[in-house]
N, C-alpha and C positions, 0 to 999 in steps of 0.2 A: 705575878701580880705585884703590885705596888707595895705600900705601907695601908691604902687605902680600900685596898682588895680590888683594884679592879685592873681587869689585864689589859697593857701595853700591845696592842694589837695595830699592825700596819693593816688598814684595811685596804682593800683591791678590787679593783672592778670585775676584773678576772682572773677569779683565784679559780685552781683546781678544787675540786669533789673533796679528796684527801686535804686540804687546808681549810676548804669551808667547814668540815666537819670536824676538826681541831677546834676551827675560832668559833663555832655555836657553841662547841661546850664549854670554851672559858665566858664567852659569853652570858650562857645560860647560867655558870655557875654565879657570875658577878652580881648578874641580876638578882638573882635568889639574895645571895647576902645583904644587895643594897635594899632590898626590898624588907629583910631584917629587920635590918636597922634602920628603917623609914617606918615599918606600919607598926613592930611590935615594941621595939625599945625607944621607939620616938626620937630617934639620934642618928639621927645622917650624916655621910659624911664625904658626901661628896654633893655638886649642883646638883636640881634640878635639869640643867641644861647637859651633864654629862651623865646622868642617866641617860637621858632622853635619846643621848647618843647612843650610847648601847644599844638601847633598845629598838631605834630604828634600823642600827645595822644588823641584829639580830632577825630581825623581820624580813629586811634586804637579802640577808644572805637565805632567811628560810624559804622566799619567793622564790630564790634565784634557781634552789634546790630543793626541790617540794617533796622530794624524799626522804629529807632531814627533819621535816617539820615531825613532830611529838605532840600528845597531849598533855605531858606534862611540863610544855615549854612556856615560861611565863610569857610567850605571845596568845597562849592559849587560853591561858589561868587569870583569874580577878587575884592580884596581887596580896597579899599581906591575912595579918589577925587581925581580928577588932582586941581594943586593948581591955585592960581590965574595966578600966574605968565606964566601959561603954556598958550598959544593962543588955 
């Protein structure tokens, strides 16, 4: 992964099983982090528009392999905390 946490992933239309299952979990893990630092520290650090990426290729590849898919995958989950600040 980058400086920005998020992984440098050549995406593929047809990957195998064994690489889809590599790039969900850096995926997953990306997400998670940017999700962080988006809902709990209020300090993103990467677009909107490269989330969004992610996250639909994480979706893509979860469809493609719906064996992969998890409940604890934030395709699955309502993102983030509420902050302190929210009652």
């Amino acid at each position: 992964m980058n400086e920005q946490n998020t992984p440098n992933i050549n995406f593929e239309e047809n990957m195998s099983k064994d690489k889809a299952k590599d790039v969900v979990t850096k995926l997953r893990d990306a997400i998670r982090y940017h999700n962080y630092r988006y809902y709990v520290l209020n300090d993103p650090v990467i677009s909107d528009a490269d989330y969004d990426r992610l996250f639909e290729q994480l979706k893509k590849i979860e469809s493609d392999f719906p064996e992969l898919k998890d409940p604890s995958s934030p395709t699955q989950r309502v993102a983030g905390e509420p902050l302190d600040e929210f009652e």
